[in-house]
PAZAPA-4460 file (N, C-alpha, C; in steps of 0.05 Angstrom, whole numbers, plus 32768, in hexadecimal, padded with zeros to 4 digits):
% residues 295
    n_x    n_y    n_z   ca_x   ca_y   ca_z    c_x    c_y    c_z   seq   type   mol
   7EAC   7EEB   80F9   7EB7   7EE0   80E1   7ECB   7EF2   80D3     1      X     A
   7EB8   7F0B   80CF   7ED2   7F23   80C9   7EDF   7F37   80CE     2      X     A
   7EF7   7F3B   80D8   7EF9   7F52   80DF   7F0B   7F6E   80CC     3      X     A
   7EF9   7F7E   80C5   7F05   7F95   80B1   7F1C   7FA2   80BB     4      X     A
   7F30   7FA3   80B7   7F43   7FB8   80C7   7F4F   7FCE   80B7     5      X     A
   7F53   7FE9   80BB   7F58   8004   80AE   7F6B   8017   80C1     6      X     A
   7F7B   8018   80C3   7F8A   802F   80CA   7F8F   8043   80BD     7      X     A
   7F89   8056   80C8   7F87   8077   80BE   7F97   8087   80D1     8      X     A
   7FA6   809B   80B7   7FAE   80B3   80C9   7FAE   80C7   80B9     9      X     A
   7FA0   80E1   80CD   7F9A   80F8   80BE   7F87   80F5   80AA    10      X     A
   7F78   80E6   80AB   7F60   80E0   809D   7F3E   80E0   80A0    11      X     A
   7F38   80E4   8095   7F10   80E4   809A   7F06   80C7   808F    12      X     A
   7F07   80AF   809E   7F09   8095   8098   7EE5   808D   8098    13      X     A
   7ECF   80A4   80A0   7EB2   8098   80AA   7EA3   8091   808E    14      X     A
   7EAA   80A0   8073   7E9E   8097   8062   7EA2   8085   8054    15      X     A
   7EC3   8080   8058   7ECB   805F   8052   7EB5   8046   8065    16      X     A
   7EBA   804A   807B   7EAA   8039   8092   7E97   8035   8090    17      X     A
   7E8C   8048   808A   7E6D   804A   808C   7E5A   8036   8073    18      X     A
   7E6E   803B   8058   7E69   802D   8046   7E6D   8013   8046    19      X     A
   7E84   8009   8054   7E8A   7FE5   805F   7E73   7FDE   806E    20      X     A
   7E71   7FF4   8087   7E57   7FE8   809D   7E3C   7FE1   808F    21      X     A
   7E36   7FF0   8075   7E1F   7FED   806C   7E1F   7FD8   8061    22      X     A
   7E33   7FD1   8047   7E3A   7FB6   8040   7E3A   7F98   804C    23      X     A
   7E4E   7F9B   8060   7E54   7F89   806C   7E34   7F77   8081    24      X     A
   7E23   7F95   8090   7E07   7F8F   809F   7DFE   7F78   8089    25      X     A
   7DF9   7F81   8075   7DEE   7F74   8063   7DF1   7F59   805C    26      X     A
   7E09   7F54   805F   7E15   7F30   8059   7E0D   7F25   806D    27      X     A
   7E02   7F2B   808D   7DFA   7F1D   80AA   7E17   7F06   80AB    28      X     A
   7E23   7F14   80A3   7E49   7F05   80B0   7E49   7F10   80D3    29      X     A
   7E55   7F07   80E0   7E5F   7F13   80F6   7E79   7F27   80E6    30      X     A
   7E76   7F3C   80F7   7E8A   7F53   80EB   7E98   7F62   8102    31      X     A
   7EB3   7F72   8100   7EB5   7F8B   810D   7EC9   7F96   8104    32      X     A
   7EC2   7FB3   80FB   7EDB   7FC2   80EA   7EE4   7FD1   8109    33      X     A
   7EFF   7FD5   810B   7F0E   7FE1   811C   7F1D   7FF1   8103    34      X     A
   7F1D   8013   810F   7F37   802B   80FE   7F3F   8026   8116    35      X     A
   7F60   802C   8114   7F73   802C   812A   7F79   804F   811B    36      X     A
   7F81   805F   8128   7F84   807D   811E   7F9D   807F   812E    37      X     A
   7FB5   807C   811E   7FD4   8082   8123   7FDE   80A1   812D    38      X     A
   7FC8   80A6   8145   7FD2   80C4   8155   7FD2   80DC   8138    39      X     A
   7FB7   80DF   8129   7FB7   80F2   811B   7FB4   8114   812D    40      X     A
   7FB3   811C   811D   7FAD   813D   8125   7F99   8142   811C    41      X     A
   7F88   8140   8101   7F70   8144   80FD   7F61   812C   80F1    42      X     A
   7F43   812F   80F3   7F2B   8122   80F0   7F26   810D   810B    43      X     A
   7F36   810E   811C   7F28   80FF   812D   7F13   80FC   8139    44      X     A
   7F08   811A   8137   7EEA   811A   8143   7ED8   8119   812F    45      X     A
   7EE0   8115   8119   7ECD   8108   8106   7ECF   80E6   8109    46      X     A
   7EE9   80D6   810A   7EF0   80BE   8100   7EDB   80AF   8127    47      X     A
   7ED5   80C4   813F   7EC9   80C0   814F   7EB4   80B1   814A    48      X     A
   7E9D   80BD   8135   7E84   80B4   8124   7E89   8098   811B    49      X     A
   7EA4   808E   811E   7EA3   8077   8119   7E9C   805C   8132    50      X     A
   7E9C   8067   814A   7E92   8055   8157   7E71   8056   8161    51      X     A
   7E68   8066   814A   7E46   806A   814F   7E3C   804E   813E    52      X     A
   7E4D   803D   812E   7E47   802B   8120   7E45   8011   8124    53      X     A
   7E31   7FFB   8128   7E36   7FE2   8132   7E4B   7FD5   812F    54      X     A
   7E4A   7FC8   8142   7E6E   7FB7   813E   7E88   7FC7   8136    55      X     A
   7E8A   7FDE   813A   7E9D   7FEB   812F   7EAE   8005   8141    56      X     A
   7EC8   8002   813E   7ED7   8013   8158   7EEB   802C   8149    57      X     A
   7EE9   803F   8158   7F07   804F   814B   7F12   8055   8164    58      X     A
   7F2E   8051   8164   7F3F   8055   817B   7F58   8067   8173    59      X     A
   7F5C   8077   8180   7F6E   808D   8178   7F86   808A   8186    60      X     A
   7F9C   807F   817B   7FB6   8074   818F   7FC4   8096   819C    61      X     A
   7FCA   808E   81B7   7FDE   80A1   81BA   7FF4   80AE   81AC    62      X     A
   8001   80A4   81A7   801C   80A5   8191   801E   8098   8172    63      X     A
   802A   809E   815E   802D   809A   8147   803F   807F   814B    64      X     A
   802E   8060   8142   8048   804D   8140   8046   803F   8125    65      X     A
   8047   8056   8113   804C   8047   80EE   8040   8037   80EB    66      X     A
   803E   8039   80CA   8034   8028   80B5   8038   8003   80BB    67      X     A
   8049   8000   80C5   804D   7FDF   80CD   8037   7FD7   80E6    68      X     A
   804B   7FE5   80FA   803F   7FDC   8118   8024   7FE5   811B    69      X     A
   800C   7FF2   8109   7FF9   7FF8   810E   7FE8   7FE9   80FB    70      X     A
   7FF1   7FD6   80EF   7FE5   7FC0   80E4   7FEC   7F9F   80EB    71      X     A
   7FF3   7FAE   8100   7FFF   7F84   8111   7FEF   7F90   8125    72      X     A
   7FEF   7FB1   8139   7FDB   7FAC   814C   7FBE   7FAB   8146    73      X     A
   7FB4   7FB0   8124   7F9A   7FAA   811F   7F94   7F8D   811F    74      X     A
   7FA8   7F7E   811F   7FA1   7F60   8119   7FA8   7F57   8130    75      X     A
   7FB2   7F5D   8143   7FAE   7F5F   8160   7F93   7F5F   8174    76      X     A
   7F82   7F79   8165   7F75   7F7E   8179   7F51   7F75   8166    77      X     A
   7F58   7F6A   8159   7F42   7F4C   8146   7F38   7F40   814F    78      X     A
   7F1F   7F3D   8151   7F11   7F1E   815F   7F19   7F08   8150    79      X     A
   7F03   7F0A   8139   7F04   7EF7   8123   7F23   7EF9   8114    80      X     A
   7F1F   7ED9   8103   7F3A   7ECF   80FB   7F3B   7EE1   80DD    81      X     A
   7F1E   7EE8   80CD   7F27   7EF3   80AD   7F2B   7F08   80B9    82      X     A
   7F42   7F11   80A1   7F47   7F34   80AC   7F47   7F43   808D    83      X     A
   7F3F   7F55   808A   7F3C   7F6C   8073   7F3F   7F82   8077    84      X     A
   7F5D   7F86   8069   7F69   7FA1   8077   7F60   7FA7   805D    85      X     A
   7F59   7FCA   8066   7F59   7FDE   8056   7F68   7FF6   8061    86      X     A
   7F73   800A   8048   7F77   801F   8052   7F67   8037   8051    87      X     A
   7F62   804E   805F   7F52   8061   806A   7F4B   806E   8051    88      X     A
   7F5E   807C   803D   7F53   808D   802A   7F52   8071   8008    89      X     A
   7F3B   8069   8010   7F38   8053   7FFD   7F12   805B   7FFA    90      X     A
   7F06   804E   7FE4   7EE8   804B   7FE4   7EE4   8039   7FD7    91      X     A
   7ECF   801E   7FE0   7EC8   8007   7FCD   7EC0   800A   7FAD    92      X     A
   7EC2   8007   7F9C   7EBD   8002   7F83   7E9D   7FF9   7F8B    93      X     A
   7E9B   7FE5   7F8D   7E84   7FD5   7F8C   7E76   7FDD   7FA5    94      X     A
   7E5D   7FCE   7FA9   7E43   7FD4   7FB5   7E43   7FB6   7FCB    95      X     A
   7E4C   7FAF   7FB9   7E57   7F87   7FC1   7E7A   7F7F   7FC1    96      X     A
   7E7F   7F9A   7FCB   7E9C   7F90   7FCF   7EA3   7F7E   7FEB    97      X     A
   7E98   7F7C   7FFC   7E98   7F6B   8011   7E94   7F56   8010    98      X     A
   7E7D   7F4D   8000   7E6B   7F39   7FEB   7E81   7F2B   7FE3    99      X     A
   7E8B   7F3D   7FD4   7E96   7F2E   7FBD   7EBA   7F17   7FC5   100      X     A
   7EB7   7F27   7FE5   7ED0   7F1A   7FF2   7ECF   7F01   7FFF   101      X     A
   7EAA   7EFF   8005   7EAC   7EE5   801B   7EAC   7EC7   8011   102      X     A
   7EAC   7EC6   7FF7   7EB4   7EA9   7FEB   7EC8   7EA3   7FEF   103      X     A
   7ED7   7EB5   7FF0   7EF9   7EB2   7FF6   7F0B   7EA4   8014   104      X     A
   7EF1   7EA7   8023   7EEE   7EA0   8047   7EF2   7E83   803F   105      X     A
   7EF6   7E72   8035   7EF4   7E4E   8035   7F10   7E4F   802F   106      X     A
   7F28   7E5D   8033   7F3F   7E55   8033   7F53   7E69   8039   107      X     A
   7F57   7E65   804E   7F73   7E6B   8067   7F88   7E67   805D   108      X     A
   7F90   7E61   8042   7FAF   7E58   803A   7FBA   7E6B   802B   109      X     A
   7FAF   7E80   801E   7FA8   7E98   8011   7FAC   7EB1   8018   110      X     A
   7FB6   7ECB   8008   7FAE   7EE8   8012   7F9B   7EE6   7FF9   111      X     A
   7F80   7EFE   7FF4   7F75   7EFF   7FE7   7F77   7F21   7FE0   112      X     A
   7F86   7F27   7FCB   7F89   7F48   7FC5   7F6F   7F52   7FB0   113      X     A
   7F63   7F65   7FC2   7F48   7F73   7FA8   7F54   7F82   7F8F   114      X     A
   7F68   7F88   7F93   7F6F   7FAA   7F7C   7F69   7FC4   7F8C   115      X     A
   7F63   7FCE   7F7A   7F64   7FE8   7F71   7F5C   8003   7F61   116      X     A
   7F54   800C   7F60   7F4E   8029   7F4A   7F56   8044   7F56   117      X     A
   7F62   8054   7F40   7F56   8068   7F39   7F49   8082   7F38   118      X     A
   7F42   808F   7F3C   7F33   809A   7F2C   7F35   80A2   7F13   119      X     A
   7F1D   80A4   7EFE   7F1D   80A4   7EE6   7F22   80C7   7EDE   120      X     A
   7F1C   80DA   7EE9   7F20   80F0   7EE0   7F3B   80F7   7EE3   121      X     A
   7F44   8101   7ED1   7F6F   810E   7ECF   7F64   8125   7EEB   122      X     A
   7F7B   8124   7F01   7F76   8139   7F1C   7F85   8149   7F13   123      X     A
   7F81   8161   7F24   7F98   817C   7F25   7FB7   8175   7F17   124      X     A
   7FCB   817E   7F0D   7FD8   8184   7EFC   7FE9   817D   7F1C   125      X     A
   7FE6   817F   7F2B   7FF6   817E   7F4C   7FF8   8160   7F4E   126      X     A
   7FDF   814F   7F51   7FDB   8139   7F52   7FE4   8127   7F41   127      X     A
   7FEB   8126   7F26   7FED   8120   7F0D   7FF8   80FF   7F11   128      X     A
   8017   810C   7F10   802E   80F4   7F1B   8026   80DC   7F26   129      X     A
   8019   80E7   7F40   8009   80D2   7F53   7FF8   80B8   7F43   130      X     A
   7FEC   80C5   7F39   7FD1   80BC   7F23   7FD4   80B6   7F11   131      X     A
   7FEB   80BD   7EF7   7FF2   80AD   7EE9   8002   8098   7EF4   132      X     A
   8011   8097   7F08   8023   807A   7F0E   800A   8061   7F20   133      X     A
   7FF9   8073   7F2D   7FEB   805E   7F36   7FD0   804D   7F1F   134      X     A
   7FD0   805C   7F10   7FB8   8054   7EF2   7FCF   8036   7EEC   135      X     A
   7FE5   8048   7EE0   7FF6   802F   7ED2   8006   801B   7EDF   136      X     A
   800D   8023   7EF6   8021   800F   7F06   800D   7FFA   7F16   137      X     A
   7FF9   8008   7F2D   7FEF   7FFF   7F42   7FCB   7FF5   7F37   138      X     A
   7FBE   7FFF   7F29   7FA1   7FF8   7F24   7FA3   7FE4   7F09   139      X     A
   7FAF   7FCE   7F14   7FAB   7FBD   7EFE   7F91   7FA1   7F01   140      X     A
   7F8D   7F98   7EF0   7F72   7F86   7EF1   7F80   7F65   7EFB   141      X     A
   7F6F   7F5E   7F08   7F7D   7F41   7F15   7F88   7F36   7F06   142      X     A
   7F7F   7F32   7EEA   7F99   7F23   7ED4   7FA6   7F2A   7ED4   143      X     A
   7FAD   7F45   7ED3   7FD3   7F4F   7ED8   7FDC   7F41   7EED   144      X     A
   7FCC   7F53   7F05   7FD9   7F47   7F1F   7FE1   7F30   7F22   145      X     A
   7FD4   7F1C   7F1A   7FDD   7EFF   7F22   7FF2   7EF1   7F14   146      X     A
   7FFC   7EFD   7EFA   8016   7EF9   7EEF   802E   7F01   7F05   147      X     A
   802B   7F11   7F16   803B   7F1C   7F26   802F   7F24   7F42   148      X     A
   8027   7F0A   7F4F   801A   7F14   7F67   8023   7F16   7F79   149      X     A
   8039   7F17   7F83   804A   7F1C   7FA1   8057   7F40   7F8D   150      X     A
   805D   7F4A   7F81   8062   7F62   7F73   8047   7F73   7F71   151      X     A
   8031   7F67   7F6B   8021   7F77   7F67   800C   7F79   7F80   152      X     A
   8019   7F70   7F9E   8005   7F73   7FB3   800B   7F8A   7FC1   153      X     A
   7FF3   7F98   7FBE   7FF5   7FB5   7FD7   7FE1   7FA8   7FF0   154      X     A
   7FE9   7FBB   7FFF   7FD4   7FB7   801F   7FBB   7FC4   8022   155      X     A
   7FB3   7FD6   8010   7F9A   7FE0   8017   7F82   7FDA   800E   156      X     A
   7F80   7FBF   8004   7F6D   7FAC   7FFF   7F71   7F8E   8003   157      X     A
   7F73   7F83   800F   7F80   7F5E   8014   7F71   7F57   802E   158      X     A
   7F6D   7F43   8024   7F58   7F27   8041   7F70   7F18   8043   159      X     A
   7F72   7F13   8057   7F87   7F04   8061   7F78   7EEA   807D   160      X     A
   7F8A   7ED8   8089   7F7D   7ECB   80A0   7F92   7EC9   80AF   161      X     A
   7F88   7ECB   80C3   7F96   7EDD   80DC   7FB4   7EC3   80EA   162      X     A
   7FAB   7EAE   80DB   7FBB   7E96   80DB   7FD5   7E9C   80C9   163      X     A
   7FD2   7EA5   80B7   7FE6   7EAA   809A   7FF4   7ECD   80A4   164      X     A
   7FE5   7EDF   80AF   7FEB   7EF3   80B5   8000   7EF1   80D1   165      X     A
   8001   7ED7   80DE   800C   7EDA   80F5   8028   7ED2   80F1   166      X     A
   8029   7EC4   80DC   8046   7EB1   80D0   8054   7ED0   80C0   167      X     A
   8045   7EE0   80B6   805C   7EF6   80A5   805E   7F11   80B8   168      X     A
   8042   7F19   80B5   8037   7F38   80C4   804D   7F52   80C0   169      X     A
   804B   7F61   80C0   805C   7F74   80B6   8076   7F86   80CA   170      X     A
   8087   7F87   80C0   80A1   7F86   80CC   80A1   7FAB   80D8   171      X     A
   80A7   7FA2   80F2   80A4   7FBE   8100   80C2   7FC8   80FF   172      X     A
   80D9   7FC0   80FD   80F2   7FC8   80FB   80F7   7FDC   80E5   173      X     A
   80EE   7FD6   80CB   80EF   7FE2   80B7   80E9   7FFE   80C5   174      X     A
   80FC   8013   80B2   80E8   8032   80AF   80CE   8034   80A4   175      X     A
   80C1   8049   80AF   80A6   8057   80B2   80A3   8061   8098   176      X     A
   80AC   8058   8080   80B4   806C   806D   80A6   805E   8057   177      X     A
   809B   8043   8052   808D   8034   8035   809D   8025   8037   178      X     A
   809A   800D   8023   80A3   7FF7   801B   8094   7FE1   8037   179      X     A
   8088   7FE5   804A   807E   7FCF   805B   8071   7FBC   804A   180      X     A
   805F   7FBF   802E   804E   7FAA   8028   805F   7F94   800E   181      X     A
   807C   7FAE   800A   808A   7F93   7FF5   8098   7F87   8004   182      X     A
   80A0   7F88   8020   80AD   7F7E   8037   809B   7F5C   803C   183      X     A
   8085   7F6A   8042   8070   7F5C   8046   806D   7F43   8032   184      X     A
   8062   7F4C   8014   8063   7F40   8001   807B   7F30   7FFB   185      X     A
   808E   7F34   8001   80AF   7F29   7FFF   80B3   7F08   8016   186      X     A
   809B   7F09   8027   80A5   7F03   803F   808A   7EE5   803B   187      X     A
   807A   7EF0   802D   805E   7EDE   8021   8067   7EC6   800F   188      X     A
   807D   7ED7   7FFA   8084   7EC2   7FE4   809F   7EB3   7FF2   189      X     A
   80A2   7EB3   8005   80C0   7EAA   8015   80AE   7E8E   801C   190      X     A
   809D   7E91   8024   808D   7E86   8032   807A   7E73   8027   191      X     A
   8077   7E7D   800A   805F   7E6D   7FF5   8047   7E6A   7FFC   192      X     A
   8044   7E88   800D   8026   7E89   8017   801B   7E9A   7FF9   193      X     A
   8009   7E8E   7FEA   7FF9   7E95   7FD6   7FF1   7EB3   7FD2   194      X     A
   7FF2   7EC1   7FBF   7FDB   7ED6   7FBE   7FCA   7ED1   7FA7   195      X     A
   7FB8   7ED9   7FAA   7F9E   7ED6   7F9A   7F8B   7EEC   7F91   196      X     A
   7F9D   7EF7   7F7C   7F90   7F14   7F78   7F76   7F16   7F66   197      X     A
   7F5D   7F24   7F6A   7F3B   7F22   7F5D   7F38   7F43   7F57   198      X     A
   7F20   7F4C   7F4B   7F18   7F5E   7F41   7F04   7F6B   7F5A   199      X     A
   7F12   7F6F   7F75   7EFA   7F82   7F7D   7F00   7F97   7F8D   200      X     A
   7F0B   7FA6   7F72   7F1F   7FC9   7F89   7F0D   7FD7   7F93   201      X     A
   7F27   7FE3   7F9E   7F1D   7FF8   7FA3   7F23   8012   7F9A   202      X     A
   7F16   802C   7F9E   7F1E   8040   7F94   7F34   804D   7F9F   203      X     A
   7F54   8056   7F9C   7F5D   8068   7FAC   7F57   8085   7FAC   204      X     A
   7F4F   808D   7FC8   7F4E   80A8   7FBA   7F61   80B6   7FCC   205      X     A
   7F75   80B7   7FD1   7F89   80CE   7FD8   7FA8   80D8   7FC6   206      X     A
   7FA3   80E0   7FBB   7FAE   80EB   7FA6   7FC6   80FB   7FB2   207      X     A
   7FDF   80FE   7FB9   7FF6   810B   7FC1   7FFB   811F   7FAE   208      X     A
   8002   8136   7FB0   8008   8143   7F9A   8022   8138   7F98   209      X     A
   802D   814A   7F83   8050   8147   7F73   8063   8140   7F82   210      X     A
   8067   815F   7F9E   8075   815E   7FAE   807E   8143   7FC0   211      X     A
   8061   813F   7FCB   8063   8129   7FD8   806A   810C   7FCA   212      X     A
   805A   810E   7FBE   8062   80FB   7FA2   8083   80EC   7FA8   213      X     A
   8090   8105   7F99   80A9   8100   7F9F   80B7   80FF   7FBD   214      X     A
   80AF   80FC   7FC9   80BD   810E   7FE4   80B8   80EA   7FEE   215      X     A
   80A4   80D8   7FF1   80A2   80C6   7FF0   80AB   80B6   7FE3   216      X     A
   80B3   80BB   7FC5   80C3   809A   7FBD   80E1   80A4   7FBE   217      X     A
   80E5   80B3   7FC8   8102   80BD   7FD9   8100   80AC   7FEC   218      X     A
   80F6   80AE   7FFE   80F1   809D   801B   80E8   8084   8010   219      X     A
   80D1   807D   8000   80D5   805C   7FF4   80EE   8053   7FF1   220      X     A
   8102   8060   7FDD   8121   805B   7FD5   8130   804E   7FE8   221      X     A
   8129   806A   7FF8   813C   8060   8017   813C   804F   801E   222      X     A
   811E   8043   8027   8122   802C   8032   8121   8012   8029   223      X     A
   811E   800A   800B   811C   7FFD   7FF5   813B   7FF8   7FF7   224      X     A
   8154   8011   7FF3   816C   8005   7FFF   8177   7FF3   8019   225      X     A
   8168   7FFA   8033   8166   7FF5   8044   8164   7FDC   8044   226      X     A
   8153   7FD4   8037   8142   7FB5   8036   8158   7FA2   8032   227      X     A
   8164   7FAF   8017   816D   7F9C   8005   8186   7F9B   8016   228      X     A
   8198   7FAE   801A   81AE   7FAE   8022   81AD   7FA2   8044   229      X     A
   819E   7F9F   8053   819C   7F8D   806B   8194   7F76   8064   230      X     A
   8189   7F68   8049   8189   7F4C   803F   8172   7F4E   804D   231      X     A
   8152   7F5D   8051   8138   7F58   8051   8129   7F4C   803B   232      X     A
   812D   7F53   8026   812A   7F4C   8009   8141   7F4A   7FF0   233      X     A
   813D   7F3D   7FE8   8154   7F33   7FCE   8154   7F57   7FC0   234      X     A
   816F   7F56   7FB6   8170   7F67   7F9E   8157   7F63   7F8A   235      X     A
   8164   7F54   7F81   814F   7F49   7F6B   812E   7F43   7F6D   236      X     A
   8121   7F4E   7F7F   8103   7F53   7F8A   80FC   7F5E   7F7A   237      X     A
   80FE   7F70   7F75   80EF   7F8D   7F6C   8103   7F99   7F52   238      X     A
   80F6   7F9C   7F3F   8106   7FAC   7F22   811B   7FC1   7F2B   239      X     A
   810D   7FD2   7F35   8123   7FE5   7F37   813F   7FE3   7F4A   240      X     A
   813C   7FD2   7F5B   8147   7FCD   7F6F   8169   7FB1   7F57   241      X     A
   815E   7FA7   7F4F   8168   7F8F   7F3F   8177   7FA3   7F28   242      X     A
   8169   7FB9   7F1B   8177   7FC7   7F0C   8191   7FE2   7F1A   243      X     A
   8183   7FD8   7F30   81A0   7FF0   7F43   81B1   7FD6   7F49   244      X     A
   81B3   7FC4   7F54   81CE   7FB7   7F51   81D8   7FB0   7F43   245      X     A
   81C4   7FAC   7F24   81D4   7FA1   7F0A   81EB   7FBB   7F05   246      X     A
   81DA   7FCF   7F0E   81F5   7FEB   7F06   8206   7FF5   7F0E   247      X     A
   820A   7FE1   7F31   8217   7FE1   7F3E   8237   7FD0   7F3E   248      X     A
   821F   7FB1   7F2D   8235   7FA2   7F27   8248   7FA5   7F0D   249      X     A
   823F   7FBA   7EF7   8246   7FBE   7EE0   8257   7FD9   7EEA   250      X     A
   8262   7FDC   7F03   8272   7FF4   7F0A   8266   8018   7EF6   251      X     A
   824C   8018   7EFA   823D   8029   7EF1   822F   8046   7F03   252      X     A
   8232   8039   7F1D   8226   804A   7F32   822C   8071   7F2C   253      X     A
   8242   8073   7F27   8248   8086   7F27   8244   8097   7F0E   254      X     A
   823C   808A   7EFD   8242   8093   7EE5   821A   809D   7EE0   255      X     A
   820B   8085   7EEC   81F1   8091   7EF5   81E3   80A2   7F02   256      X     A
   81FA   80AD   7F19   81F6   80B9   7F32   81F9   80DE   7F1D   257      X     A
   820B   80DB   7F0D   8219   80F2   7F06   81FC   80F7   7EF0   258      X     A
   81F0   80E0   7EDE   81D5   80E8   7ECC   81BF   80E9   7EE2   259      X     A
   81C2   80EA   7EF3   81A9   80F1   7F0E   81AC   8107   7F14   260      X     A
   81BF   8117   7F15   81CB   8132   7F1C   81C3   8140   7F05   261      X     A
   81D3   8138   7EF3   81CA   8149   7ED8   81B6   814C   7ECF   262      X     A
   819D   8133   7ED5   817F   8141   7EC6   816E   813F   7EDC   263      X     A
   816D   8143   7EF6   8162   8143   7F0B   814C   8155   7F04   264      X     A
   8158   816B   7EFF   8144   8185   7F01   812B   817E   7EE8   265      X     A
   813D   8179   7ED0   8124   8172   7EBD   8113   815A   7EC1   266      X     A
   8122   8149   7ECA   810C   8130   7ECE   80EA   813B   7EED   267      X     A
   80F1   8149   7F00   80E7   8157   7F06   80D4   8167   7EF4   268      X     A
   80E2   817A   7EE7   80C6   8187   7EE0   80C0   817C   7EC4   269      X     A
   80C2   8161   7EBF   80B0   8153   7EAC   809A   814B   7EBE   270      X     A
   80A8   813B   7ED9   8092   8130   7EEA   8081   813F   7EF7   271      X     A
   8083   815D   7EF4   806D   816A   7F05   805F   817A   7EF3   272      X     A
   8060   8176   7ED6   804D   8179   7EC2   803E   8176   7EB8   273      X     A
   8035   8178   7EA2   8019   8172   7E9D   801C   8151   7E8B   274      X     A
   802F   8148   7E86   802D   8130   7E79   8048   8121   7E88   275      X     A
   8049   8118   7EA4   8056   8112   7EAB   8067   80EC   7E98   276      X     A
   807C   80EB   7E97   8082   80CB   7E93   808F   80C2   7E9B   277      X     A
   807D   80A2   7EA4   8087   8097   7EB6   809F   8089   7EB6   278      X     A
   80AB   8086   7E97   80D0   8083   7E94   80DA   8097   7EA3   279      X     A
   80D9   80A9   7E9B   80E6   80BE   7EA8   80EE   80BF   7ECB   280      X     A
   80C9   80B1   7ED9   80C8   80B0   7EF2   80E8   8093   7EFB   281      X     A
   80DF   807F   7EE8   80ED   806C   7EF8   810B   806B   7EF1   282      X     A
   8112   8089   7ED8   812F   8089   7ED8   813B   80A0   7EF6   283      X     A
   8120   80B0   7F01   8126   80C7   7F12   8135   80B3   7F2E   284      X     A
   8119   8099   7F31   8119   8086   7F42   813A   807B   7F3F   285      X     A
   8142   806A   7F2E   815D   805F   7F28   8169   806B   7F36   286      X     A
   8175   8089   7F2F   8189   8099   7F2A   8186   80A0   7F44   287      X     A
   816F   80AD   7F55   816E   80AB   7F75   816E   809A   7F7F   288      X     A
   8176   807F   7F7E   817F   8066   7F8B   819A   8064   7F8E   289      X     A
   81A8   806C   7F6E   81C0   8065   7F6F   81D2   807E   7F81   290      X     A
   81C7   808F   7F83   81CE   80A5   7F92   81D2   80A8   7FB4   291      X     A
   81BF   8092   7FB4   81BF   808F   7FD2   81D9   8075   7FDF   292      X     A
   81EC   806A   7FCE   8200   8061   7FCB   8218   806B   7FD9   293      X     A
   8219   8087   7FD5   822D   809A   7FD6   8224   80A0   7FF7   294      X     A
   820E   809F   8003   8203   80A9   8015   8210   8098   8031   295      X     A
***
């Protein structure tokens, strides 16, 4: 009836698993979580412990084939038609988070997104950035979400049916770099396949520090231009994306590129401070979009 799917890399995925396997025994569903492990370097002989578990496999691919293609070969290699992807550094909220998904099994016409959290304690002064944008942007409660549910869908919680998943599935062309799930989500509402977002997150817990932080929605940017400018997704998809052509069309590019230059450094070390803000982040964001123009 279900099959869990999780791709991990460079990750210790058994105490995620272990906590589904217990869950899930419990519902007497037919089940089987498969981790696909994208050619990591470490934990694999831990993420091994994962095939000591009923119904449940970890397979360690030869080679690294990205964030896309390693979530079309999880739904590939599926028995059953429900599919519930998760990602590796995630932990259920609930006790009945599995529970709380299988009412949702009586209709195939649907993605069904859980959320999200958190954690509630402020992390390292390193971590900060990460954690304030994901509190405010990304952990919102299904009433938000569903004002804006093709915008507010991530991949590391959603039931999907393997019927609905075969008509979009995620675009292996794209770079290795993010943006696969607004690709995704872009490709859902083309389509008027539904989302249906409910209250049953999960926790994230991998926290990027600053560096990475940034170093990533650099490479988000990138390929967020990419998208748009090969006509994958409308300009007008995504805010920031809609507010870089409006400044493009108001013959402004340059005149933004030059206030990207000039407060680069400070907008930085506001964001790697102790009270990072997130204006600040999405003017750093702007101004590194419009920059990549010139490129």
């Amino acid at each position: 009836m279900l099959s869990i799917l999780i791709p991990t890399y460079n990750y210790n995925a058994l105490a995620l698993i272990s906590a589904i396997h217990q869950q899930v025994v419990k519902t007497q569903i037919p089940f089987e979580i498969i981790c696909l492990d994208d050619a990591s370097a470490v934990f694999f002989l831990e993420n091994e412990k994962i095939n000591e578990l009923s119904n449940s496999r970890y397979e360690l691919l030869p080679n690294n084939i990205g964030r896309s293609k390693i979530r079309n070969l999880l739904t590939h290699k599926a028995r059953y038609d429900w599919l519930l992807f998760l990602d590796a550094d995630v932990y259920p909220k609930s006790e009945n988070f599995i529970e709380t998904y299988l009412p949702y099994l009586d209709s195939k016409e649907r993605i069904v997104n859980g959320g999200l959290l958190y954690q509630i304690e402020k992390p390292h002064k390193s971590n900060l950035l990460r954690w304030v944008y994901g509190k405010s942007r990304e952990a919102l409660p299904a009433l938000k979400r569903n004002k804006n549910p093709y915008l507010s869908f991530l991949t590391l919680n959603f039931l999907i049916h393997k019927s609905v998943f075969n008509q979009v599935s995620f675009n292996e062309a794209i770079p290795n770099l993010r943006h696969e799930d607004t690709l995704f989500s872009y490709n859902l509402k083309q389509k008027n396949i539904p989302i249906v977002h409910i209250d049953n997150p999960i926790v994230h817990l991998g926290l990027d520090t600053f560096e990475n932080t940034i170093k990533k929605e650099n490479e988000s940017l990138s390929v967020l231009k990419h998208l748009t400018d090969s006509g994958l997704i409308a300009p007008n998809y995504l805010r920031i994306s809609k507010l870089f052509f409006e400044i493009k069309k108001l013959g402004l590019a340059r005149l933004m590129v030059f206030f990207y230059n000039t407060t680069r450094s400070a907008f930085l070390n506001n964001l790697s401070g102790n009270t990072p803000s997130l204006f600040v982040f999405d003017l750093y964001r702007l101004g590194y979009l419009c920059s990549l123009e010139k490129k």
